[in-house]
Kinemage of the C-alpha trace (Angstrom):
@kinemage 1
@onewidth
@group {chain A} dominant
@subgroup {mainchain}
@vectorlist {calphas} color= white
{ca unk a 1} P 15.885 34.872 -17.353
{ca unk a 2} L 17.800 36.638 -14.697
{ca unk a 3} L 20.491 36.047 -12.853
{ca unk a 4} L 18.479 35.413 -9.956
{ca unk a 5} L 15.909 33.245 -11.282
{ca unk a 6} L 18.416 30.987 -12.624
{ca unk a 7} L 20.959 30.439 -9.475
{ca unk a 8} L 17.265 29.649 -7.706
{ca unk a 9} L 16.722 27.108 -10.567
{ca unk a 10} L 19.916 25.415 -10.225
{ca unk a 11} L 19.708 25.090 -6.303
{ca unk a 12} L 15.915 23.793 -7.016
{ca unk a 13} L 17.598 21.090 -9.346
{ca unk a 14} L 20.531 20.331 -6.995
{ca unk a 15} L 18.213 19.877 -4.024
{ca unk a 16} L 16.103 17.093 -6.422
{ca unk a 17} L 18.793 15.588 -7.585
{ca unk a 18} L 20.546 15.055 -4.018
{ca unk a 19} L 17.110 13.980 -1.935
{ca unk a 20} L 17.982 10.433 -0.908
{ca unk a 21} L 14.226 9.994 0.026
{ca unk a 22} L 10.649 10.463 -1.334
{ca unk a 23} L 9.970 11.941 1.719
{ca unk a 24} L 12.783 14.391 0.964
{ca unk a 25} L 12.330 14.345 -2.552
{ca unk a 26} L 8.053 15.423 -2.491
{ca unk a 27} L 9.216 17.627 0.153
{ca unk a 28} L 11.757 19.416 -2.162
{ca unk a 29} L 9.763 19.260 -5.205
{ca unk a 30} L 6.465 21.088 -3.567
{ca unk a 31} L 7.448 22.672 -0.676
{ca unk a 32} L 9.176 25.503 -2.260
{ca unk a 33} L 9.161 25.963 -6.252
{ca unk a 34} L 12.069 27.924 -7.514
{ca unk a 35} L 10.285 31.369 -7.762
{ca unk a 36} L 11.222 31.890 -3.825
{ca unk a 37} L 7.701 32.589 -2.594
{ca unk a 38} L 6.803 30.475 0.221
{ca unk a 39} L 3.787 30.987 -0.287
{ca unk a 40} L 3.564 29.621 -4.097
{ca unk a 41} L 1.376 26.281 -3.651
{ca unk a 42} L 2.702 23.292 -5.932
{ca unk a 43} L 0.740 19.856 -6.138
{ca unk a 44} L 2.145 16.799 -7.636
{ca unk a 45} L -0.989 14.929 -9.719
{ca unk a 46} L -0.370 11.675 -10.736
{ca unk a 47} L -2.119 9.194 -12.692
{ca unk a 48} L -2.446 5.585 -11.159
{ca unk a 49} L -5.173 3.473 -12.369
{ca unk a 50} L -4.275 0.316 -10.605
{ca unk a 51} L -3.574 2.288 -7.684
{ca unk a 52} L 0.127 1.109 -6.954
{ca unk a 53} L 1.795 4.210 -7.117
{ca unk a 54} L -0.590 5.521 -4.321
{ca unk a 55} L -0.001 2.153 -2.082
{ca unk a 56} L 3.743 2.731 -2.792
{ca unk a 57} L 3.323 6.275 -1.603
{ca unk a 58} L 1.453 6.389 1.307
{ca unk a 59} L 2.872 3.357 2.037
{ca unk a 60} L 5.796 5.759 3.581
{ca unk a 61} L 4.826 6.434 7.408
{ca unk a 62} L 6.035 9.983 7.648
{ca unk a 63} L 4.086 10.493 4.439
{ca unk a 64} L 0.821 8.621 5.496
{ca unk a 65} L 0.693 10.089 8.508
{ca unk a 66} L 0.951 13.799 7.235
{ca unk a 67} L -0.790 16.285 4.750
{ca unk a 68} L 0.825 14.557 1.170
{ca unk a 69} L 1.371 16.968 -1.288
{ca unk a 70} L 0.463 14.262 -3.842
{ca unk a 71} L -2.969 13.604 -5.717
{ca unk a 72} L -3.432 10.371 -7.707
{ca unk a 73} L -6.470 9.729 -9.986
{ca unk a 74} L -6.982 6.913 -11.790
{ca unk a 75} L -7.565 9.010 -14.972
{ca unk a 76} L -7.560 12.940 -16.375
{ca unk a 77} L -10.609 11.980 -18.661
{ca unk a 78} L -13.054 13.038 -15.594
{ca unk a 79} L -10.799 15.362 -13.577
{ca unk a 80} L -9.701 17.503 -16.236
{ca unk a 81} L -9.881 16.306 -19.814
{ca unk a 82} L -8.994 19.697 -21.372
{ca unk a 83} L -5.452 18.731 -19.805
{ca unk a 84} L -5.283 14.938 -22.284
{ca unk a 85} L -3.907 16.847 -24.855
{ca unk a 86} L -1.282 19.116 -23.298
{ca unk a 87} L 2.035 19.239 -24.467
{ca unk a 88} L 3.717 22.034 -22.984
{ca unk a 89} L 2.937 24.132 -19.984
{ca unk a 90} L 0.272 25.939 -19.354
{ca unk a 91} L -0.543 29.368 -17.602
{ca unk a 92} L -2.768 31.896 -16.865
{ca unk a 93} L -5.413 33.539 -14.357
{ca unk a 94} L -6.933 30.953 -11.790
{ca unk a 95} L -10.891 29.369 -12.665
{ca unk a 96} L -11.991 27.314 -10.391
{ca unk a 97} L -14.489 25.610 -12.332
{ca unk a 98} L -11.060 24.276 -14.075
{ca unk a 99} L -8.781 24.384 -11.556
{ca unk a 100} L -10.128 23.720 -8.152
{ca unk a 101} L -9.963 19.952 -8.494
{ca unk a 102} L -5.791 20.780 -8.880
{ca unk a 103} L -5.469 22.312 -5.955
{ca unk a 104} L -7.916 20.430 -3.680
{ca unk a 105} L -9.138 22.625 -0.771
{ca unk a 106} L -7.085 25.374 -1.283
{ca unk a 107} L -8.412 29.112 -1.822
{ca unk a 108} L -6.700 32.861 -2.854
{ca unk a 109} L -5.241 31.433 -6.070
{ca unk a 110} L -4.381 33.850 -8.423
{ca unk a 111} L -1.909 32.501 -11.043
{ca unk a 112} L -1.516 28.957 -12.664
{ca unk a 113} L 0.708 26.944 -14.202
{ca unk a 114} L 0.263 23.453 -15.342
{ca unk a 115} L 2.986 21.433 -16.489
{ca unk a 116} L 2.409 18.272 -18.321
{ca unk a 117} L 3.991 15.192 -17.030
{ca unk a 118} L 4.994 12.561 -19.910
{ca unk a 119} L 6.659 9.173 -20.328
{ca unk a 120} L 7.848 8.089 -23.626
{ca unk a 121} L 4.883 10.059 -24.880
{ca unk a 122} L 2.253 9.291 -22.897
{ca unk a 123} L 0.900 11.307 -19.908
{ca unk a 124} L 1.283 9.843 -16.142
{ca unk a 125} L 0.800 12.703 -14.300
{ca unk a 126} L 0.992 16.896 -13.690
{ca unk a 127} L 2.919 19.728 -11.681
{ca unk a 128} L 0.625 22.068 -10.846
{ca unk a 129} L 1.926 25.585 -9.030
{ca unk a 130} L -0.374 27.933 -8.322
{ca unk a 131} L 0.910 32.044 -6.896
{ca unk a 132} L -1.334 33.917 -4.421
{ca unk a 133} L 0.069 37.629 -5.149
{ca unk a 134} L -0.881 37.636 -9.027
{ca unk a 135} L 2.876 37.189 -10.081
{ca unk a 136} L 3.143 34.319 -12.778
{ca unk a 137} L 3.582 30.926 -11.558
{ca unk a 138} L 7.192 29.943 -12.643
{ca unk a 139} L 8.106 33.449 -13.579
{ca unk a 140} L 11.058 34.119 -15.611
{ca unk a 141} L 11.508 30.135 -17.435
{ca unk a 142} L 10.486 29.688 -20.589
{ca unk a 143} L 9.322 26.522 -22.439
{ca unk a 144} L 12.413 24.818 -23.387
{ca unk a 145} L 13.052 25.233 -19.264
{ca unk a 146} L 10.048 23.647 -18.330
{ca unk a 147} L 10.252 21.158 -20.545
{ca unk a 148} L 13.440 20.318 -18.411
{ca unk a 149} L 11.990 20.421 -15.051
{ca unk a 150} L 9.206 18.104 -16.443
{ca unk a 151} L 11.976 15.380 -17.294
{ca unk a 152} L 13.656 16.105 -14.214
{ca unk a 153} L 10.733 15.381 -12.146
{ca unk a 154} L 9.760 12.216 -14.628
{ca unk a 155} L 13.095 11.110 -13.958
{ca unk a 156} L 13.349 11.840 -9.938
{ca unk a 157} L 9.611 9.672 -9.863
{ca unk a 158} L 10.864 6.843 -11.408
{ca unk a 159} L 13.907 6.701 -9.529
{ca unk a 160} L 12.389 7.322 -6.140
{ca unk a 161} L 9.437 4.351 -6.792
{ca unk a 162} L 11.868 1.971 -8.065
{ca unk a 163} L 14.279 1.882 -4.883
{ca unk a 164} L 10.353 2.521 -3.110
{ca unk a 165} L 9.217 -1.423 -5.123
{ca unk a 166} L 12.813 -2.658 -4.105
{ca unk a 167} L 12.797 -1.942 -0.458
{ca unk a 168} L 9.091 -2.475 0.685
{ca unk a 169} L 8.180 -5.271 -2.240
{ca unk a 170} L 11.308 -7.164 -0.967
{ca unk a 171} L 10.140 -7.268 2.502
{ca unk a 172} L 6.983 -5.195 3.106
{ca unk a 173} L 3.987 -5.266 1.925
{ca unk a 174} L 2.976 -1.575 0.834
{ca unk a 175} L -0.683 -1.805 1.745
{ca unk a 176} L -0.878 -3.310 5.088
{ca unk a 177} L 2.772 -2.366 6.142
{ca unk a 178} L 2.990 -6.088 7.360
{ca unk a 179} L 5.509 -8.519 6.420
{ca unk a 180} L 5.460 -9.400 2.686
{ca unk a 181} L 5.622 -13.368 1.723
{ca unk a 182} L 9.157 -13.074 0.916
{ca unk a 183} L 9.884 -12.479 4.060
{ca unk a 184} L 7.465 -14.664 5.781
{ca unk a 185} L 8.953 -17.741 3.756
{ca unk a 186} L 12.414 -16.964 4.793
{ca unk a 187} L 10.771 -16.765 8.565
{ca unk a 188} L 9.361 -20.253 8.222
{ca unk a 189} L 12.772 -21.788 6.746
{ca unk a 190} L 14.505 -20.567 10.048
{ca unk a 191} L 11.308 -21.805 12.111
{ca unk a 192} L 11.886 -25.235 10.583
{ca unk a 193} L 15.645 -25.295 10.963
{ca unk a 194} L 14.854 -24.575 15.405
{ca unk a 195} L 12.371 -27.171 15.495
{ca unk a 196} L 14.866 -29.950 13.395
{ca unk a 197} L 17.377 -28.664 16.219
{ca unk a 198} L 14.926 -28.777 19.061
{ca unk a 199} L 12.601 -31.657 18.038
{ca unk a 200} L 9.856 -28.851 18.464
{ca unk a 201} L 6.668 -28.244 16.179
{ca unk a 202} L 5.850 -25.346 14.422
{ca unk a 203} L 2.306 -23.884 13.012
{ca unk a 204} L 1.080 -22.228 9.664
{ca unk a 205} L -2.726 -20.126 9.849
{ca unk a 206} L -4.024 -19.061 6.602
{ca unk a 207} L -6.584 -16.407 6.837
{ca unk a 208} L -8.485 -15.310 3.668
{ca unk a 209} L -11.284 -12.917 3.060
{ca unk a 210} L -14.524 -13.937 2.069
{ca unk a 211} L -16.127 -12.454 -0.870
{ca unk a 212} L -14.062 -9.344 -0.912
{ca unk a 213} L -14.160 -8.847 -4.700
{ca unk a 214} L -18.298 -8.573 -3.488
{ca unk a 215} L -17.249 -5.302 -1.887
{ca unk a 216} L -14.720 -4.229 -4.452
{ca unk a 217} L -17.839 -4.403 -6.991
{ca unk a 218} L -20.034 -2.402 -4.300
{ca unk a 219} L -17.833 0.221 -3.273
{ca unk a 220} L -14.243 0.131 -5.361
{ca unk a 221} L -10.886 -1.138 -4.733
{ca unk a 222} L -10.249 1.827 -2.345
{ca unk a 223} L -12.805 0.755 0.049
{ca unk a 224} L -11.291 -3.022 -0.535
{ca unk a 225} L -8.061 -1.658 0.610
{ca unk a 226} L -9.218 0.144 3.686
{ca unk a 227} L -11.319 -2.961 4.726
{ca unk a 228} L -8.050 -4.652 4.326
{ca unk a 229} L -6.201 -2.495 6.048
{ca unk a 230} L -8.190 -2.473 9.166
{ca unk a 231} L -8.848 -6.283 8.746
{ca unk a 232} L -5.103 -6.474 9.160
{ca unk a 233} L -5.257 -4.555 12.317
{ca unk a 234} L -7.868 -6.589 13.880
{ca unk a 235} L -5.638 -9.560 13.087
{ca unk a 236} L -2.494 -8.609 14.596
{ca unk a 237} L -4.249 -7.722 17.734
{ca unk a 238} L -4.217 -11.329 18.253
{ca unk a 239} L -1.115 -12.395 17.421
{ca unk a 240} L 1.612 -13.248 20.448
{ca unk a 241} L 5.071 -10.863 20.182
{ca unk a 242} L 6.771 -14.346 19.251
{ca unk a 243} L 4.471 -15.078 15.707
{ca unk a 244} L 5.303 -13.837 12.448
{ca unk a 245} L 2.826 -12.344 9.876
{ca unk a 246} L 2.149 -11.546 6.663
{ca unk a 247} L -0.036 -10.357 3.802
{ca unk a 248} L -0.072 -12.694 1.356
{ca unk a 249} L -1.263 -9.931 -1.643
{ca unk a 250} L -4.669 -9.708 -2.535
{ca unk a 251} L -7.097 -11.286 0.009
{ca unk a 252} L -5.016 -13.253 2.129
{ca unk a 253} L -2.932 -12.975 5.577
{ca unk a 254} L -0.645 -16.232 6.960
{ca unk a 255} L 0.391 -16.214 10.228
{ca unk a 256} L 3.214 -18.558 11.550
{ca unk a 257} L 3.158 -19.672 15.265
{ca unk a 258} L 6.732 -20.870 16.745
{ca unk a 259} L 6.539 -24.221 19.003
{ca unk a 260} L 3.008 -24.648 18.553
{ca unk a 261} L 1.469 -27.449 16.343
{ca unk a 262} L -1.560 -27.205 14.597
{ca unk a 263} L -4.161 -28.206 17.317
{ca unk a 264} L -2.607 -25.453 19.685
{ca unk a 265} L -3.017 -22.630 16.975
{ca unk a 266} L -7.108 -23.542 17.094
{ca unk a 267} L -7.379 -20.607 19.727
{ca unk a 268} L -5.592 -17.816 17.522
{ca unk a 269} L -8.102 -18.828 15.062
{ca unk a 270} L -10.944 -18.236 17.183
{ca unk a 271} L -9.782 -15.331 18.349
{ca unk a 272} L -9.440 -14.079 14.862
{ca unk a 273} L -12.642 -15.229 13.685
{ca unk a 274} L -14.046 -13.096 16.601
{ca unk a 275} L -12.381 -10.017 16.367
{ca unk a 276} L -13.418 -9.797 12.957
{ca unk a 277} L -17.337 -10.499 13.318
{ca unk a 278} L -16.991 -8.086 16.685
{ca unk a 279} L -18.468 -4.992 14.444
{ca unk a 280} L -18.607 -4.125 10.600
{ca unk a 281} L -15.184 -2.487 8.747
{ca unk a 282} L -14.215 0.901 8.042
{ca unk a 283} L -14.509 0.972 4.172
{ca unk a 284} L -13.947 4.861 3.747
{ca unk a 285} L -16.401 8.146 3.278
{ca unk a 286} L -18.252 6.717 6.528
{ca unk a 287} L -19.299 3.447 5.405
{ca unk a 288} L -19.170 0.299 7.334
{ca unk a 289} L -18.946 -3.423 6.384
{ca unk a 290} L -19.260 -6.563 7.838
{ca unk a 291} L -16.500 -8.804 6.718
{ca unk a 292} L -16.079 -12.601 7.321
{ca unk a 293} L -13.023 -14.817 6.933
{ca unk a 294} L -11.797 -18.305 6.813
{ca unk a 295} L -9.070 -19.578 8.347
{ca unk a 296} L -6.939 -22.793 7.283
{ca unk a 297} L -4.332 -24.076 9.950
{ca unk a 298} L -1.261 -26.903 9.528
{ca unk a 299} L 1.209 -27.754 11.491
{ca unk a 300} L 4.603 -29.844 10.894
{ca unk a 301} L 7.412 -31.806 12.980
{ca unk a 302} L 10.252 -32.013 10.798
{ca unk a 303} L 12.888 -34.251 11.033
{ca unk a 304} L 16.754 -33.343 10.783
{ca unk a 305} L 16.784 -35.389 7.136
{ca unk a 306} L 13.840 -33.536 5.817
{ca unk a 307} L 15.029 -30.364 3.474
{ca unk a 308} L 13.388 -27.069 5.100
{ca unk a 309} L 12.115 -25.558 1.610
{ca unk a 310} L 10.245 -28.765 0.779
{ca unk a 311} L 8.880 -28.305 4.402
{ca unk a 312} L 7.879 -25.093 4.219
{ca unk a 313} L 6.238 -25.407 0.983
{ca unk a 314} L 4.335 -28.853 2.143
{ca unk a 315} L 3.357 -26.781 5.168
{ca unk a 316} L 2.114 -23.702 3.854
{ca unk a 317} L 0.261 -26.458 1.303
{ca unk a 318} L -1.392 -28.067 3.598
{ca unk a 319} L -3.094 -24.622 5.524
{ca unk a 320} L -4.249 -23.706 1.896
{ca unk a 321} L -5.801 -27.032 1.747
{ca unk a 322} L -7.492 -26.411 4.940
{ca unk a 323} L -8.343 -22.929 4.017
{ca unk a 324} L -9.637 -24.289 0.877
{ca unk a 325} L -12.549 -26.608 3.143
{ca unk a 326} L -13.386 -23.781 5.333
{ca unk a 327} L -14.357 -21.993 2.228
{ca unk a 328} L -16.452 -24.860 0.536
{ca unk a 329} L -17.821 -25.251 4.044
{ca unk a 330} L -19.371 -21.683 3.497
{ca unk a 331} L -16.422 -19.587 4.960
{ca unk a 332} L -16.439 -17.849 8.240
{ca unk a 333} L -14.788 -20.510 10.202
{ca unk a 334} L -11.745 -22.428 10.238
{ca unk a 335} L -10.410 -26.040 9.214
{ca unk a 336} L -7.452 -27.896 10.561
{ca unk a 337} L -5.441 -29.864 8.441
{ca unk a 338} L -4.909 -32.850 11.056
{ca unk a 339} L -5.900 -36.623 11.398
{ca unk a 340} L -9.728 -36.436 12.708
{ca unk a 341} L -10.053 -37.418 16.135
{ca unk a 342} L -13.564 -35.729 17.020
{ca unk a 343} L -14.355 -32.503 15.658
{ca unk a 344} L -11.309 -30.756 14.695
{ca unk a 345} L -12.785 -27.885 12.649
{ca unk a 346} L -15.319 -25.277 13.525
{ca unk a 347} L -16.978 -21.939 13.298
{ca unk a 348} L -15.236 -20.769 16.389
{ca unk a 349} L -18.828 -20.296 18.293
{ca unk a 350} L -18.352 -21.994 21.219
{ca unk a 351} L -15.840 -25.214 20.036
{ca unk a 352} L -13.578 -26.157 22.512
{ca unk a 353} L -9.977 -25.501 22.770
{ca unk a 354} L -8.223 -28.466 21.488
C-alpha cells in the first residue's frame, strides 16, 4: 500500500468513527470510498427480514426524503446466492447478470468489489463499490485491510441503530413517525393530572384496522406498511392542534382528546371513519386498497383522590373494550363506551352528533 492510499484510509476511518449521525455516517461511508474517485459508486446492502432495520432507516426524514444509498432485502438466497458463502472480499470485472441487482439502476460499471458483511459469523449484509474508469475497486488494500473496514462498518451499524431504537422507540414510532405509546401514556398521565385540577373531562379514541393481516397475505408486509402509513395520514387530518396521537404498533392508532368526554369525541370518529372509506389506499407498485376501521371511544372525570396511572390504564381499557364491540359488530364503525341513553354507537353514516 502506498503512502497515499493509506493517509486516505485513515481519514476514511476517522470520518466513520466521528459521524454523530446515520445521516452523516451513510453519507461518509458511500459517498466517497477511500480510493478518492468521486465517481467510485458504493451501496450499502443489508439484510432485514422483519424489515426493522429498513423502518429504522428511512424512518430518518432527511434520509426518507432523499436518494438512500442503502438496499435491504429480506434475504441473499434470491438476490444473489453465489454471495451466502463469501468470506472475504470479492473483485473483478462488472456482469450484470450478477451484479446489476447491487447496484440498482446504475450503468458504466467497470470494476467490483464485494465485501462481505458478518456478525458473529453470520452474514447481515454487503459493501458493494463499484469504479467506472476500469481501476480496481478498493485499489491498493489487501485482505487483512478489508477485513477491517468490514468490522468497522459492522461496528459503526450497530452503533448508529442502537442510539436510532433508543431515540425514536422511546418516543417515535419509526413507521408512521407519530407519537409512540410511551409517549402517548405519559401524555394521558398529564391530561388526567389538568382535568383533577380543573374538574374537566378528558377522551381516549382507539382506532384499529380491519383485517389488515388480509392484505399483508395479499400483497406483503411492505404494502401493509404503506397502507399504514397513509392510513395514518388520513387520520391526523382530523385531529384538532390540541389532541395527541399515536401508533399503537401493529394495527392500531389512539388518539387522546383534551376537555372533551367521550360523547363529544363521537364527531372525530366520524370524521375518521369517513376519511378513510373516502377512496382506496396507496399500497405500493400502483396498487390501491380499500381499508376499513373501527373505532372504540372512552372518556373519564377523575377525581383529585383517584391515582392518574390507574386512570389512564382504566381509560385506555375501556376504548379497547369499545373497540373490541365495534369489531364483533362487523368493524367499520365505532362504539362508545358510555351508559346507553339512545343509540350511542354507530357506523358514522348519517348518526347524529351526540
Amino acid at each position: 500500500m502506498t503512502s497515499a492510499t493509506f493517509d486516505r484510509w485513515l481519514a476514511w476511518e476517522r470520518g466513520l468513527l466521528r459521524a454523530e449521525t446515520l445521516e452523516l455516517w451513510l453519507e461518509r461511508l458511500t459517498g466517497s470510498p477511500p480510493s478518492g474517485r468521486r465517481d467510485d459508486l458504493a451501496v450499502l446492502l443489508l439484510v432485514d427480514p422483519t424489515h426493522e432495520l429498513r423502518h429504522l432507516v428511512m424512518g430518518n426524514h432527511d434520509l426518507r426524503t432523499g436518494s438512500s444509498p442503502v438496499t435491504f432485502v429480506a434475504s441473499l438466497a434470491g438476490l444473489a446466492p453465489h454471495l451466502l458463502s463469501l468470506q472475504e472480499a470479492w473483485r473483478g470485472g462488472y456482469r450484470a447478470v450478477d451484479h446489476a441487482l447491487l447496484f440498482p439502476g446504475a450503468d458504466g460499471l467497470r470494476e467490483v468489489m464485494v465485501l462481505p458483511l458478518r456478525r458473529a459469523d453470520h452474514l447481515v449484509g454487503l459493501f458493494n463499490v463499484a469504479t467506472r474508469d476500469g481501476a480496481p475497486a478498493f485499489d491498493g488494500m489487501d485482505a487483512p485491510l478489508l477485513d477491517n473496514v468490514a468490522d468497522l462498518i459492522v461496528a459503526g451499524l450497530d452503533r448508529h441503530l442502537d442510539r436510532a431504537r433508543a431515540l425514536r422507540g422511546g418516543m417515535v414510532d419509526p413507521l408512521t413517525g407519530w407519537n409512540s405509546p410511551r409517549y402517548v401514556q405519559a401524555r394521558l398521565r398529564e391530561e388526567i393530572a389538568r382535568c383533577q385540577r380543573e374538574r374537566g373531562s378528558v377522551a381516549c379514541l382507539v382506532v384499529d384496522v380491519d383485517r389488515l393481516q388480509a392484505l399483508n397475505d395479499e400483497l406483503g408486509q411492505l404494502a401493509g406498511d404503506q397502507a399504514l402509513r397513509e392510513l395514518a395520514g388520513r387520520i391526523e387530518s382530523q385531529v384538532r392542534a390540541s389532541d395527541t396521537a399515536a401508533h399503537l404498533g401493529s394495527d392500531g392508532f389512539v388518539v387522546v382528546l383534551p376537555g372533551t368526554d367521550a360523547r363529544r369525541a363521537v364527531p372525530l370518529a366520524e370524521r375518521i371513519l369517513g376519511a378513510v372509506r373516502a377512496a382506496p389506499l396507496e399500497v405500493g407498485a400502483g396498487a390501491r386498497r380499500p381499508v376499513r376501521v373501527s373505532i372504540g371511544i372512552a372518556g373519564a372525570q377523575p377525581q383529585l383522590v383517584q391515582d392518574r396511572k390507574a386512570v389512564a390504564d382504566q381509560l385506555f381499557a375501556d376504548a379497547l373494550a369499545a373497540l373490541h364491540r365495534a369489531k364483533q359488530a362487523g368493524g367499520d364503525r365505532f362504539e362508545i363506551d358510555v351508559p346507553r341513553q339512545g343509540d350511542q354507537s354507530g357506523d358514522g353514516r348519517g348518526v347524529p352528533s351526540i
